[in-house]
PyMOL CGO cylinders between C-alpha atoms (Angstrom):
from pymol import cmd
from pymol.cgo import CYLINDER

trace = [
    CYLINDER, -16.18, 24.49, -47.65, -16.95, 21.82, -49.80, 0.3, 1, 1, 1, 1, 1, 1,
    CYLINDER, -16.95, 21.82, -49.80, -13.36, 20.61, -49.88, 0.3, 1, 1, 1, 1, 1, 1,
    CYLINDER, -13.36, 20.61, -49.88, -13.86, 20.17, -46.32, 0.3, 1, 1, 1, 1, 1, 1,
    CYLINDER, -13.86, 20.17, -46.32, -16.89, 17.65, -47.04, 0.3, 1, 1, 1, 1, 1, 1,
    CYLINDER, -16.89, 17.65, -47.04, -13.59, 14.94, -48.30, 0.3, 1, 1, 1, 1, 1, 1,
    CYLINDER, -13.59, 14.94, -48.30, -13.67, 12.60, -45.53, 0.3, 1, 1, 1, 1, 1, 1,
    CYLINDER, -13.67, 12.60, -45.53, -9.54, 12.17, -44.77, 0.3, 1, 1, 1, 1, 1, 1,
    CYLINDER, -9.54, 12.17, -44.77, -8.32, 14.24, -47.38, 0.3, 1, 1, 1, 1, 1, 1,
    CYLINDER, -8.32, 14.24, -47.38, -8.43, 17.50, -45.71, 0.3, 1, 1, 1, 1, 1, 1,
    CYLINDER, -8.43, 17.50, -45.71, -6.44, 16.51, -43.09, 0.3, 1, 1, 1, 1, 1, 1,
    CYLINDER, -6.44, 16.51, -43.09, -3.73, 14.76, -44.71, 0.3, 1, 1, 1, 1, 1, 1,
    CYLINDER, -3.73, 14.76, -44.71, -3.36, 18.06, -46.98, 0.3, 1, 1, 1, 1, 1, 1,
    CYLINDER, -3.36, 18.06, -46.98, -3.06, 20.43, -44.28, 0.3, 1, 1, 1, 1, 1, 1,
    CYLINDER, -3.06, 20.43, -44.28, -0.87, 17.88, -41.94, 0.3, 1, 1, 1, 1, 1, 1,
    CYLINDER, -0.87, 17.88, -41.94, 1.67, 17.76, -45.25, 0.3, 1, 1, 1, 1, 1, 1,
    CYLINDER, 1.67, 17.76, -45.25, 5.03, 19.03, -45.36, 0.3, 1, 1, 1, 1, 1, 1,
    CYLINDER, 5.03, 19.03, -45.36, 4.85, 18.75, -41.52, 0.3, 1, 1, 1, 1, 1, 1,
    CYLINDER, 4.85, 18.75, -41.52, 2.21, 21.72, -41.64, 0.3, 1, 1, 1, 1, 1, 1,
    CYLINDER, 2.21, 21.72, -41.64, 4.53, 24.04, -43.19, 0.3, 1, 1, 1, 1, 1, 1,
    CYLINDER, 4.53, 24.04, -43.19, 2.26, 24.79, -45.92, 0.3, 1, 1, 1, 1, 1, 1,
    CYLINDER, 2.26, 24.79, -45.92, -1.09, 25.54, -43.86, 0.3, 1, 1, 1, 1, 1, 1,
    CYLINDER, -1.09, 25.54, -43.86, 1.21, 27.45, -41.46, 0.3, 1, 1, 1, 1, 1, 1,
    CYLINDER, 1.21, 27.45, -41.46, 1.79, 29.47, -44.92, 0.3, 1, 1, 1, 1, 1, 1,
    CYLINDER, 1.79, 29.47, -44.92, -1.45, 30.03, -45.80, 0.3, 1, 1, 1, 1, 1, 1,
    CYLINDER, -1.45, 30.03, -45.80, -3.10, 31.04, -42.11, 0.3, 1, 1, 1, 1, 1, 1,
    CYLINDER, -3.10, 31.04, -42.11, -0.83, 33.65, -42.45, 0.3, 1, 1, 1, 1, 1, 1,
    CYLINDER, -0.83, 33.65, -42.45, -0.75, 34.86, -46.38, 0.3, 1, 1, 1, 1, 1, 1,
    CYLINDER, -0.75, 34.86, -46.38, -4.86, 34.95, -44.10, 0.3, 1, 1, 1, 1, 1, 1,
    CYLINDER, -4.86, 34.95, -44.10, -3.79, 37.13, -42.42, 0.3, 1, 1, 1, 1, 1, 1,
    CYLINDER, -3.79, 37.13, -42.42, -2.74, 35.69, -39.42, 0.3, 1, 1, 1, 1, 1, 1,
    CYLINDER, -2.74, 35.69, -39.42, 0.23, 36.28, -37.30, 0.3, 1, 1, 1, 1, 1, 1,
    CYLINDER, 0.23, 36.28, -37.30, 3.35, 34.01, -37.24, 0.3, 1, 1, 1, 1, 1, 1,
    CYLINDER, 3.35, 34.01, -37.24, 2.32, 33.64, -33.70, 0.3, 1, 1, 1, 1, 1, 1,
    CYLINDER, 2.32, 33.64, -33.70, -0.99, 32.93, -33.60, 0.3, 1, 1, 1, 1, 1, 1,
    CYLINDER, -0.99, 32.93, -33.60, -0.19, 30.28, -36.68, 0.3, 1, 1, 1, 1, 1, 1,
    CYLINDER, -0.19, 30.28, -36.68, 1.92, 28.61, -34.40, 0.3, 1, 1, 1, 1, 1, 1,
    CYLINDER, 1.92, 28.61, -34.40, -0.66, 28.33, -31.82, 0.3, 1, 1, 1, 1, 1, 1,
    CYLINDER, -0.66, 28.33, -31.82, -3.20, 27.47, -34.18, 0.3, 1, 1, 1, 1, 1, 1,
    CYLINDER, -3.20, 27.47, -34.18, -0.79, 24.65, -35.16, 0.3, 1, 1, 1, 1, 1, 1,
    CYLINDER, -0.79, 24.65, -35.16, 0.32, 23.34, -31.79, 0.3, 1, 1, 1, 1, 1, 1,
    CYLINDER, 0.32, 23.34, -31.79, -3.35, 22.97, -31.10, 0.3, 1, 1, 1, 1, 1, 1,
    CYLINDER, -3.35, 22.97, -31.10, -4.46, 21.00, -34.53, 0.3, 1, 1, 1, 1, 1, 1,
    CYLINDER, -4.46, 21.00, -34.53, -1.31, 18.85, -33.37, 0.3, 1, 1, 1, 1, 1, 1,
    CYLINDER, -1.31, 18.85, -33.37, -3.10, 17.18, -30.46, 0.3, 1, 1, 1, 1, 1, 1,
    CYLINDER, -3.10, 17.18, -30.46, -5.16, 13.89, -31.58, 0.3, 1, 1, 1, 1, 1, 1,
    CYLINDER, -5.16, 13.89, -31.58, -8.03, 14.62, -33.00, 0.3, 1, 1, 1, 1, 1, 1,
    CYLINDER, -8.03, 14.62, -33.00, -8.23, 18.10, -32.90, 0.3, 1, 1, 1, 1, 1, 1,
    CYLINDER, -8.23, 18.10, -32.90, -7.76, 18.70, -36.63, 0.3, 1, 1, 1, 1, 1, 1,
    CYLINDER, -7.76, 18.70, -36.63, -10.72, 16.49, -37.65, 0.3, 1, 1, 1, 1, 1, 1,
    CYLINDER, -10.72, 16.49, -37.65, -12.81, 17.90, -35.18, 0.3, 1, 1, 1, 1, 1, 1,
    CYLINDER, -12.81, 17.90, -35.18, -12.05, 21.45, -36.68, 0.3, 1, 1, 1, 1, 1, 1,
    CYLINDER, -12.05, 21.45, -36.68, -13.08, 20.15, -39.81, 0.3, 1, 1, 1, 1, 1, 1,
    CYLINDER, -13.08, 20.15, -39.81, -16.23, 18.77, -38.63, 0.3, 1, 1, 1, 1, 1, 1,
    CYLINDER, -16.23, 18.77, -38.63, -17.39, 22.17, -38.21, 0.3, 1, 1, 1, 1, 1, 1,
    CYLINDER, -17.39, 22.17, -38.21, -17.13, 22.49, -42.18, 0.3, 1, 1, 1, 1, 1, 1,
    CYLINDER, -17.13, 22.49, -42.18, -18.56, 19.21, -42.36, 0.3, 1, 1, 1, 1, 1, 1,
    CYLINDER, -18.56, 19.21, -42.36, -21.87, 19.98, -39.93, 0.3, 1, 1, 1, 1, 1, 1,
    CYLINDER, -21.87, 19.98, -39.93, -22.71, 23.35, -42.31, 0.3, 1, 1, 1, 1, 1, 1,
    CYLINDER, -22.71, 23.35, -42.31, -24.98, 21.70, -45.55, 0.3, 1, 1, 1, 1, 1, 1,
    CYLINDER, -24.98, 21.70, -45.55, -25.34, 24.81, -47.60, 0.3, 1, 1, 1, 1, 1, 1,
    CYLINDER, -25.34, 24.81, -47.60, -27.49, 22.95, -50.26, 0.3, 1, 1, 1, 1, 1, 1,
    CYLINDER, -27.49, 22.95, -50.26, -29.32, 20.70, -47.82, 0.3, 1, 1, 1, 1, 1, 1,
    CYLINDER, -29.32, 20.70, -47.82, -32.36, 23.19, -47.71, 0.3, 1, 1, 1, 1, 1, 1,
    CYLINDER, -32.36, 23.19, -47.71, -33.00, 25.82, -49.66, 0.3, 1, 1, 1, 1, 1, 1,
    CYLINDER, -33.00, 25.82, -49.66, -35.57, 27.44, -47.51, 0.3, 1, 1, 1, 1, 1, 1,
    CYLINDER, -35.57, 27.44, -47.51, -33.45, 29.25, -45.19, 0.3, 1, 1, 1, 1, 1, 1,
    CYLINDER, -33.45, 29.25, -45.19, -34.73, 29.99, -42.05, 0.3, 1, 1, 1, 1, 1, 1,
    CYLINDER, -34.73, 29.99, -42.05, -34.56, 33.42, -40.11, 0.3, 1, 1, 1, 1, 1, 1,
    CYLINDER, -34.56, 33.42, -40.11, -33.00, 33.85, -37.01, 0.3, 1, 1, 1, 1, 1, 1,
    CYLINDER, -33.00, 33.85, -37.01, -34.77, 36.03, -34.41, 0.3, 1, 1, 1, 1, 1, 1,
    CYLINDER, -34.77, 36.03, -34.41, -32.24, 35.95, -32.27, 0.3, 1, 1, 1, 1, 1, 1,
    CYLINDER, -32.24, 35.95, -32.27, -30.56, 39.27, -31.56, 0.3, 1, 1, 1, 1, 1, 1,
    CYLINDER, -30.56, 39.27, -31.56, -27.39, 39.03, -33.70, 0.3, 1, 1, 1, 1, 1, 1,
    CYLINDER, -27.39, 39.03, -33.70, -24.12, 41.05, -33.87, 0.3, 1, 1, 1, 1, 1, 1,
    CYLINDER, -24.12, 41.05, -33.87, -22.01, 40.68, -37.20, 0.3, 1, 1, 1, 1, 1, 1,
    CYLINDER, -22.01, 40.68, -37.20, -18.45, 41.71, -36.64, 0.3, 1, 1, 1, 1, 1, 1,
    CYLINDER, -18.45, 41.71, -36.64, -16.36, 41.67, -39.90, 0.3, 1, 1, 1, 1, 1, 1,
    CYLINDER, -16.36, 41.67, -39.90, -12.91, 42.02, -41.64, 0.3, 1, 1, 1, 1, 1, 1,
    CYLINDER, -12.91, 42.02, -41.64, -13.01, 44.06, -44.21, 0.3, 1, 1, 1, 1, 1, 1,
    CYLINDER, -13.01, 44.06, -44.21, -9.76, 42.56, -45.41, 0.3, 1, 1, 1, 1, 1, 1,
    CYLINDER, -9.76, 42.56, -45.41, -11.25, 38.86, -44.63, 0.3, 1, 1, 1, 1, 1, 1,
    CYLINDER, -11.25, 38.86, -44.63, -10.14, 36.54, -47.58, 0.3, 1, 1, 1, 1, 1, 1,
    CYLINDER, -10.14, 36.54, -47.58, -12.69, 34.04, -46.33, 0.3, 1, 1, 1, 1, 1, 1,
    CYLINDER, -12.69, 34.04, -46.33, -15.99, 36.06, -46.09, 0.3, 1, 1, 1, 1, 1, 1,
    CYLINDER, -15.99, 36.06, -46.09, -16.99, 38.09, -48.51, 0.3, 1, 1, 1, 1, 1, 1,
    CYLINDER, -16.99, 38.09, -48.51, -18.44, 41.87, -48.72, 0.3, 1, 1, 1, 1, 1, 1,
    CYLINDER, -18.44, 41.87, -48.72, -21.37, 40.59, -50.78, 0.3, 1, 1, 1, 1, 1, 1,
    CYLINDER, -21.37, 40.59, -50.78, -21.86, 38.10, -47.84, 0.3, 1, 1, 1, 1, 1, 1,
    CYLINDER, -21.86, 38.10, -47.84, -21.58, 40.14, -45.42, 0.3, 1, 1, 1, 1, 1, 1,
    CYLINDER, -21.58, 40.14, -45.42, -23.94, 42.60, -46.81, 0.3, 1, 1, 1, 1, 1, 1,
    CYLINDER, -23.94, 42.60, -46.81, -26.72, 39.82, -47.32, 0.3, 1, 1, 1, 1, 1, 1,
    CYLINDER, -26.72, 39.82, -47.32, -26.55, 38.67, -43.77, 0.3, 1, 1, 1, 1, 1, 1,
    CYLINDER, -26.55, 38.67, -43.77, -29.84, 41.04, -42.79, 0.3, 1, 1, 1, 1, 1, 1,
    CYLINDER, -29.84, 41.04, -42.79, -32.03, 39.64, -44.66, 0.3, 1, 1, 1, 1, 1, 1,
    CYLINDER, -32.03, 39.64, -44.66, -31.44, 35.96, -43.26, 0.3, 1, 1, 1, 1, 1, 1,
    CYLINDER, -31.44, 35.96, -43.26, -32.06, 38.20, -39.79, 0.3, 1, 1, 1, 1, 1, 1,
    CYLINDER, -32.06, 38.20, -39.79, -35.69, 39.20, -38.61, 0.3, 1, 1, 1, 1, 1, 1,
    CYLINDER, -35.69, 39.20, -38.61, -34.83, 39.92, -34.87, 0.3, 1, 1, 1, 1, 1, 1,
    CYLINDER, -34.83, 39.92, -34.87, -32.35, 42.74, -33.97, 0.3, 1, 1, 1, 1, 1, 1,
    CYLINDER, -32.35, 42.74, -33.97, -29.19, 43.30, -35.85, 0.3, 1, 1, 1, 1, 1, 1,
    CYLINDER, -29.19, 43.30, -35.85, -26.03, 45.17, -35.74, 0.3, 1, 1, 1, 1, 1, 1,
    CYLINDER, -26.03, 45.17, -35.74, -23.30, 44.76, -38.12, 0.3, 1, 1, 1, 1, 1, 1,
    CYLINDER, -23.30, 44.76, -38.12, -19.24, 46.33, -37.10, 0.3, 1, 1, 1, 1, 1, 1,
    CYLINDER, -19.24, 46.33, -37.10, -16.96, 46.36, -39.95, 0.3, 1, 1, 1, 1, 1, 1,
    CYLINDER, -16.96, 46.36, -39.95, -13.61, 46.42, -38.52, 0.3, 1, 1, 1, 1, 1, 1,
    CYLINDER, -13.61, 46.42, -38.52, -11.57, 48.60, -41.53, 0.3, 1, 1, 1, 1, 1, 1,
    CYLINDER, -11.57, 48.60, -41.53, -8.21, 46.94, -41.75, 0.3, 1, 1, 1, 1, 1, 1,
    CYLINDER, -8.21, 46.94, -41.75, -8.91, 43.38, -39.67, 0.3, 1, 1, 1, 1, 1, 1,
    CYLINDER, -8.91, 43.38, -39.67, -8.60, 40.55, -41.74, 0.3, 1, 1, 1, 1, 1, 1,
    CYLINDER, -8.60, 40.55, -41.74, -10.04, 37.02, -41.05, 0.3, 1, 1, 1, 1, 1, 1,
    CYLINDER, -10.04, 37.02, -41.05, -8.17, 36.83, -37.71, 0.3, 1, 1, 1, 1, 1, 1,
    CYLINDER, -8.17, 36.83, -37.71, -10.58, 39.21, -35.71, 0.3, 1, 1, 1, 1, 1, 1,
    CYLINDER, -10.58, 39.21, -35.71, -10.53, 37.67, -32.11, 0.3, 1, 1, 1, 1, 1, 1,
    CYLINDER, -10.53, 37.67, -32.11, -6.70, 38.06, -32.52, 0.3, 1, 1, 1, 1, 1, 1,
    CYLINDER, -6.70, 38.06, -32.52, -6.09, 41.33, -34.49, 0.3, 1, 1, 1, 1, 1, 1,
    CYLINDER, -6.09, 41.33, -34.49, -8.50, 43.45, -32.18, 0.3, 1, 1, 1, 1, 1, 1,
    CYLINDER, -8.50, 43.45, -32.18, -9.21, 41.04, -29.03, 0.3, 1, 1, 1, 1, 1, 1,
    CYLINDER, -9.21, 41.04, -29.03, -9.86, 44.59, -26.72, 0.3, 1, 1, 1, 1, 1, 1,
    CYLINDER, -9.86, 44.59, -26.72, -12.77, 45.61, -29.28, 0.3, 1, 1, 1, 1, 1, 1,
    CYLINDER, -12.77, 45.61, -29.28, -13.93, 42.46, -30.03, 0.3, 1, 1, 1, 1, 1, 1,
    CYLINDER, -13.93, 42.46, -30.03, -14.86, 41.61, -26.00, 0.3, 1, 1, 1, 1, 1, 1,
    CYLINDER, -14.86, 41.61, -26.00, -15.78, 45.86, -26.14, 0.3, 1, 1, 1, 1, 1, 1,
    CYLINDER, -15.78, 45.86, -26.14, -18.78, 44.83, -28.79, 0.3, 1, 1, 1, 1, 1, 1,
    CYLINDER, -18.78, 44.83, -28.79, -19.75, 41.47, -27.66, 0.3, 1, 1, 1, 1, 1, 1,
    CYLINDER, -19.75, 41.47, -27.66, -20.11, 43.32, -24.03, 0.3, 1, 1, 1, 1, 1, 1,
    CYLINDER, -20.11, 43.32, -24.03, -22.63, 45.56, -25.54, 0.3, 1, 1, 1, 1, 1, 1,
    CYLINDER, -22.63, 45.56, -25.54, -24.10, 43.29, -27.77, 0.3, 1, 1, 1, 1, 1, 1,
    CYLINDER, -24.10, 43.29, -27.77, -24.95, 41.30, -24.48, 0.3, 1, 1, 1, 1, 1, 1,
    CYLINDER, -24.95, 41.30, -24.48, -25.50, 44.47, -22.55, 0.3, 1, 1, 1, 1, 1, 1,
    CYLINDER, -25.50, 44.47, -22.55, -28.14, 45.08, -25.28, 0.3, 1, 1, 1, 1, 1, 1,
    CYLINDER, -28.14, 45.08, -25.28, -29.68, 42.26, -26.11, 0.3, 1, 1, 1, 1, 1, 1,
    CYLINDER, -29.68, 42.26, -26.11, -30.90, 41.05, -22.56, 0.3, 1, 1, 1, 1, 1, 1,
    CYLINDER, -30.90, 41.05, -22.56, -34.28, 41.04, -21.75, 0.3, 1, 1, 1, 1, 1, 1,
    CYLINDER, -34.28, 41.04, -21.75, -35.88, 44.19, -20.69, 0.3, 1, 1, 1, 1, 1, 1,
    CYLINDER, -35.88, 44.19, -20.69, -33.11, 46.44, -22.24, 0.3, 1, 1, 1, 1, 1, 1,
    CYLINDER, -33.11, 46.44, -22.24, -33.31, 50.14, -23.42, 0.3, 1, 1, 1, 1, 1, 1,
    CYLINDER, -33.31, 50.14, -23.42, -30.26, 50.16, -24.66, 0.3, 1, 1, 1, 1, 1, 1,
    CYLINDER, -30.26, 50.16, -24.66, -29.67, 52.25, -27.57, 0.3, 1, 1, 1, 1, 1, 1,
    CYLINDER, -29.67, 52.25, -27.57, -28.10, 49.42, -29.71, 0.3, 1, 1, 1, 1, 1, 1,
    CYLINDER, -28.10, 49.42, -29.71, -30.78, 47.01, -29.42, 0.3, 1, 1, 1, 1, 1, 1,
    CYLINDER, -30.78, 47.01, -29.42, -32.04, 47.72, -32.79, 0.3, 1, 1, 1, 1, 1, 1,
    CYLINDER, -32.04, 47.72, -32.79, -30.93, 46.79, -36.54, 0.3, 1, 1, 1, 1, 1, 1,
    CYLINDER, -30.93, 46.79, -36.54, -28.52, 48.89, -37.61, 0.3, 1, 1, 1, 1, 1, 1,
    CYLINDER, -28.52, 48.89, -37.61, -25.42, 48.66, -40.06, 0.3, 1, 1, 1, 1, 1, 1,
    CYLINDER, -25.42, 48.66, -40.06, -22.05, 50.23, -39.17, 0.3, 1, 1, 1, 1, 1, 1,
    CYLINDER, -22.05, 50.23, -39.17, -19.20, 51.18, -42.10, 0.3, 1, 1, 1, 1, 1, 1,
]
cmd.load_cgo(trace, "trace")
């Protein structure tokens, strides 16, 4: 992330070799061929690859030390074979969490989630919603961790 901070020198990097090497590397991620071309075709369009970035640049992990928790009900889902996000991470995320929070570890998905398993990610974010509106008895409104 903090090679993201770089103002230009992101982009010119991953726009190099006319993308061939990013293309490369969202896949070695885990990615499919097909998505990678998507993900390309879109970060082709003017501007879109800086404002990607931007999301890297917006995150200040040092800015504050004093992190703040969020009460907001919260649903983790996961990769375990996610080259990006680590187990340790992953793990830690409950303690920055003091309202309700569920964590799905999807054995097998890598970074890519949203494309790998779109039918079970929309499945938990359905019951995550389901769950976490007001007034709800449903049994997953609580903090739990799933393996």
């Amino acid at each position: 992330m903090g090679f993201f901070q770089i103002p230009g020198l992101p982009e010119a990097l991953l726009r190099s070799g006319d993308w061939r090497r990013f293309r490369l590397n969202l896949i070695r991620s885990g990615l499919s061929p097909v998505f990678a071309d998507r993900y390309i075709a879109a970060l082709r369009q003017p501007g879109a690859l800086t404002a990607a970035i931007n999301w890297y640049r917006g995150v200040r992990p040092f800015a504050d030390s004093r992190p703040i928790p969020v009460s907001t009900p919260t649903l983790l889902i996961w990769g375990s074979r996610d080259a990006f996000v680590h187990r340790k991470g992953v793990r830690d995320t409950a303690r920055f969490v003091s309202g309700p929070y569920r964590l799905e570890v999807l054995e097998g998905a890598s970074h890519w989630i949203p494309e790998q398993a779109p039918d079970r990610v929309a499945e938990l974010i359905g019951i995550h919603f389901a769950s976490a509106s007001p007034g709800s008895s449903h049994p997953d409104h609580h903090r739990a961790a799933r393996k």
